[in-house]
C-alpha positions, 0 to 999 in steps of 0.5 A: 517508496522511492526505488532504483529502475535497475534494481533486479526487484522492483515494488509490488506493481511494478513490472519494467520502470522507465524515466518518464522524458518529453523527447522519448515519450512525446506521443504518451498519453494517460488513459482514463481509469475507473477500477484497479485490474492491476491491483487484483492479486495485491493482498498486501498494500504498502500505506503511509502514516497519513492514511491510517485513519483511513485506511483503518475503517476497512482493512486490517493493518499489519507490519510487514516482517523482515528488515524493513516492517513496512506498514500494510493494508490487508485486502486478503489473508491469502497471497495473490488475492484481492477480495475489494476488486471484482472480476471487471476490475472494478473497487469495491465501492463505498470504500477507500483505495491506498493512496499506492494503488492510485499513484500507479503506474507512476512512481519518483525513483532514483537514476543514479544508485550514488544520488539521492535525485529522484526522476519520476519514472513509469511502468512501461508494461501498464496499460493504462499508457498509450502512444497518441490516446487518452491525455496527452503527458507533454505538448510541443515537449513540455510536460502538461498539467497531467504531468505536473499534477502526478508529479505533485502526488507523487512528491507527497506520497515520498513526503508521507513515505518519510513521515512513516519511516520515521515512525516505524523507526521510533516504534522500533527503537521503542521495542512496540513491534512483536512477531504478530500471530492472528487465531480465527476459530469459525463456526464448524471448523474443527481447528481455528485458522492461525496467520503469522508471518507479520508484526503488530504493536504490542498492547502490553507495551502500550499498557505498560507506558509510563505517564511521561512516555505516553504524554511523548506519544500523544504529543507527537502524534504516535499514540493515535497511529497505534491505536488505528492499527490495533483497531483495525485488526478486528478485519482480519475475521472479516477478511477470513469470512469473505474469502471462505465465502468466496472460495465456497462460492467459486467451488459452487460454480465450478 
């Protein structure tokens, strides 16, 4: 998920992006994190296709509505709310964090809207940065291994991004993607919940395949990646159960 540090909107996260430069930045070091505290009003994490089997096991995945249906991790059903990370900032342990969440507060961007060079840039608001503390990022102006090594995991984030836009294009093309409605209905509660406002791959679509089409699904590695997404969707009554939990456990407390 490559942007432009100009860009007036920048990825959930991400607050004032700067080229990363051993003349300007010669005394930042990383500090050590153990939890997430930035991520805490995150509902909705853009994963990639690698993470899918992952990323199925805990959390509903969706497909973000609008031009661009960028596959999503959902950590609640309600914006700017984040059920896996506690009041200390902390995970919920036992399970996996996107791999979106853990490139932060780094990420490749583009420079130059005209190039397709990508720099590799940080949020200057993160305080996971900080002049002369933690692992110093460059030595006598030279990147160190932090350095290098967030390099590398970044790289392979936008190698996955790829992997995952061409996907969502074949999913496209092959119309699998319809406007995606999720109905809870609870024990005492008078009406169900309805959630809308994403897109899902269509089960009918699937069922519908001819044999040849389906073999072009498996052999490619698709057929599995759709799978795990409609898997995963058997978490958004989870997901709706914690957060009335949470809801009912904030209002006792108040």
């Amino acid at each position: 998920m490559a942007t432009n540090p100009q860009a007036a909107q920048l990825p959930p996260l991400y607050n004032a992006l700067a080229p990363l430069s051993s003349s300007v930045h010669q005394t930042l070091g990383l500090k050590s994190r153990t939890g997430a505290p930035f991520a805490r009003g995150l509902h909705a994490i853009p994963i990639t296709v690698d993470e899918f089997h992952l990323v199925q096991r805990h959390y509903p995945i969706v497909f973000a509505a609008g031009q661009t249906p960028v596959p999503l991790a959902l950590t609640s059903l309600s914006e700017g709310q984040n059920l896996f990370v506690d009041e200390d900032g902390n995970w919920r342990a036992g399970t996996y964090v996107p791999a979106y969440v853990r490139r932060y507060p780094f990420l490749l961007a583009r420079i130059n809207p005209q190039s397709e060079e990508l720099t590799l840039c940080f949020d200057e608001t993160s305080e996971d940065l900080g002049a002369d503390e933690g692992e110093p990022l460059f030595k006598e102006g030279e990147a160190t291994d932090v350095v290098k090594n967030v390099l590398e995991f970044c790289e392979q984030f936008e190698n996955s991004m790829r992997k995952t836009q061409a996907f969502v294009q074949e999913l496209e093309k092959g119309e699998f993607l319809m406007d995606g409605e999720v109905s809870i209905q609870m024990d005492g509660m008078e009406q169900p919940a309805i959630y809308r406002g994403f897109k899902m791959i269509s089960q009918d679509k699937i069922r519908d395949l001819r044999g040849d089409q389906a073999r072009k699904l498996i052999q490619n590695g698709m057929l599995p990646l759709m799978y795990a997404h409609l898997f995963s969707l058997s978490y958004v009554t989870d997901l709706f159960s914690q957060g009335a939990a949470k809801a009912t456990a904030e209002k006792a407390d108040a």
